[in-house]
N, C-alpha and C positions, 0 to 999 in steps of 0.2 A: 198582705200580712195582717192589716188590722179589720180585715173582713175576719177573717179564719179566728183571730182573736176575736172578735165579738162574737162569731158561733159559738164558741170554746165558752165564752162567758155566759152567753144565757142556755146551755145545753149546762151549766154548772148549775147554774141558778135554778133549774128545774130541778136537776138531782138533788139539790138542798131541799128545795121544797117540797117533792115527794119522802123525801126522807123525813122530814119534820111534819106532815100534816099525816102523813099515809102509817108512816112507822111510830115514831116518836110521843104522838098525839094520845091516840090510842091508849097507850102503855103510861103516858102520865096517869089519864084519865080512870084506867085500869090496872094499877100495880099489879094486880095478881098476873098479866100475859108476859111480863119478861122479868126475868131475875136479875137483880138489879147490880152483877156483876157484868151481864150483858149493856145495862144501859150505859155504862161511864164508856167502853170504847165505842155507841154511836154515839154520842156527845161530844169523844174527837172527832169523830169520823167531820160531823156537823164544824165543826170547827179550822176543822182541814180545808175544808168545801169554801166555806168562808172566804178562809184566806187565798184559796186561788181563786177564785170567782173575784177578789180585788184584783189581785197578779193582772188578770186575764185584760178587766178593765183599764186599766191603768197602764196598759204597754198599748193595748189599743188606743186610747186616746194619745196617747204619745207617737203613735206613728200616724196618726191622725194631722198633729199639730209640726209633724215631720213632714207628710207630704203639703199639706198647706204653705209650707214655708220654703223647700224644693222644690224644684220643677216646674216646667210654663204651663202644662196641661193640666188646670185644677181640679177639671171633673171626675178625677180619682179620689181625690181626697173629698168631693162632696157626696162619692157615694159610697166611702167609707163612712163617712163622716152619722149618716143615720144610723146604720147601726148600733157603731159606737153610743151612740146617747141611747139607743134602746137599751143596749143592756146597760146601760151607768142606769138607767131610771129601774131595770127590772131589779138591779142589785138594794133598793133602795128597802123593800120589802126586809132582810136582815135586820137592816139598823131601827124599823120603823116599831 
């Protein structure tokens, strides 16, 4: 579960950041390529992104600190466990 989660999270974290470097970027830079009734719903869209890209993270490190604390066989949870911290660090790019 907290594999597919962590996919989930940095397959989000890319589409943010294609969306904000590729799309977004652009069109600051150049007001005249989108009309700026277009820009406010990618600005949710980006916002939406955000917020499950945290979702994403944050179930996976909990099923993370879930398997770590069940069960006798822990080498599941140690190779959930990298992922999980990949995407908590790729997510760091938003806030930074």
């Amino acid at each position: 579960m907290s594999l597919g989660l962590s996919a989930a999270a940095m397959n989000t974290c890319l589409l943010y950041t294609d969306l904000e470097w590729k799309v977004m970027n652009p069109v600051l830079n150049k007001p005249s390529l989108m009309a700026v009734e277009m820009q406010m719903p990618l600005e949710e869209l980006l916002k939406g992104l955000q917020r499950m890209e945290r979702v994403f993270i944050y179930l996976a490190v909990g099923f993370v600190v879930w398997a770590f604390r069940s069960g006798t066989p822990r080498w599941p949870a140690w190779c959930a466990l990298v992922p999980a911290v990949c995407a908590w660090i790729m997510s760091w790019h938003i806030y930074a």
